[in-house]
C-alpha positions in Angstrom: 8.9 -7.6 26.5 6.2 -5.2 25.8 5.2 -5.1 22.2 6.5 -1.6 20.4 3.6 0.4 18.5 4.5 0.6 15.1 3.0 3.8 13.4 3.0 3.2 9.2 2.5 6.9 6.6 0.1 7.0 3.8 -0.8 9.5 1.9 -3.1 7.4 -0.1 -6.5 9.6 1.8 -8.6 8.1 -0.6 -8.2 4.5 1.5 -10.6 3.6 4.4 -7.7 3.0 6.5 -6.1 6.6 6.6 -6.5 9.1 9.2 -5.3 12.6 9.9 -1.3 13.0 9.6 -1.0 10.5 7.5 -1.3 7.4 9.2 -2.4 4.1 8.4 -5.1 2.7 10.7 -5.1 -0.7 9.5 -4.8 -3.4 12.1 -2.4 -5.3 9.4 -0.7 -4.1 6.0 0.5 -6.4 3.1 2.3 -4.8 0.2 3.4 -6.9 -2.3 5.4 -6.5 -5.8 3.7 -5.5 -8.2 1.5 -7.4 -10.8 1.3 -6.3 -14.1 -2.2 -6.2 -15.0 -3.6 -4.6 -17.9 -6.6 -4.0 -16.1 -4.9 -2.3 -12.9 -3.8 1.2 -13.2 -1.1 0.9 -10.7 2.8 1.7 -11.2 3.8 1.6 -14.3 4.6 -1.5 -17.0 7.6 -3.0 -17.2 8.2 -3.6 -13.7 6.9 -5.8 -11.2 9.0 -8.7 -12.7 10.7 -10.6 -9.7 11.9 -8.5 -6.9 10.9 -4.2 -6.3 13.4 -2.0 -7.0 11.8 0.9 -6.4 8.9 2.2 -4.5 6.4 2.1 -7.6 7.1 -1.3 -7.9 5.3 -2.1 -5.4 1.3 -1.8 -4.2 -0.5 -2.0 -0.8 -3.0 -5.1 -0.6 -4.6 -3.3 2.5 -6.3 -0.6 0.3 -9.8 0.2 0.6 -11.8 3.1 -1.2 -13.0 4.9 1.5 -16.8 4.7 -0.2 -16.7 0.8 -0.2 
């Protein structure tokens, strides 16, 4: 069975990974819940305790500043 393409949307433009209409280039993506981190500026605090709920409970591992 031939392997389907899977196309991902971001609108994160500011990763290495993104390319016009909104797609991720990345050859592999890993989200994961999200951590809460004093030092991270991600989501918001008070989730990211056990499972995501919502959307902003969650952050992509693949991201990489475009200038890096």
């Amino acid at each position: 069975m031939p392997k389907k393409e899977v196309k991902v949307k971001c609108y994160v433009d500011s990763c290495q990974y993104w390319e016009q209409n909104n797609l991720c280039a990345a050859d592999t993506i890993e989200v994961d819940n999200q951590q809460v981190n004093l030092d991270m500026e991600i989501g918001t605090l008070g989730e990211g305790y056990g499972e995501a709920e919502t959307s902003k409970a969650t952050y992509c591992r693949t991201f990489k500043p475009k200038n890096a």
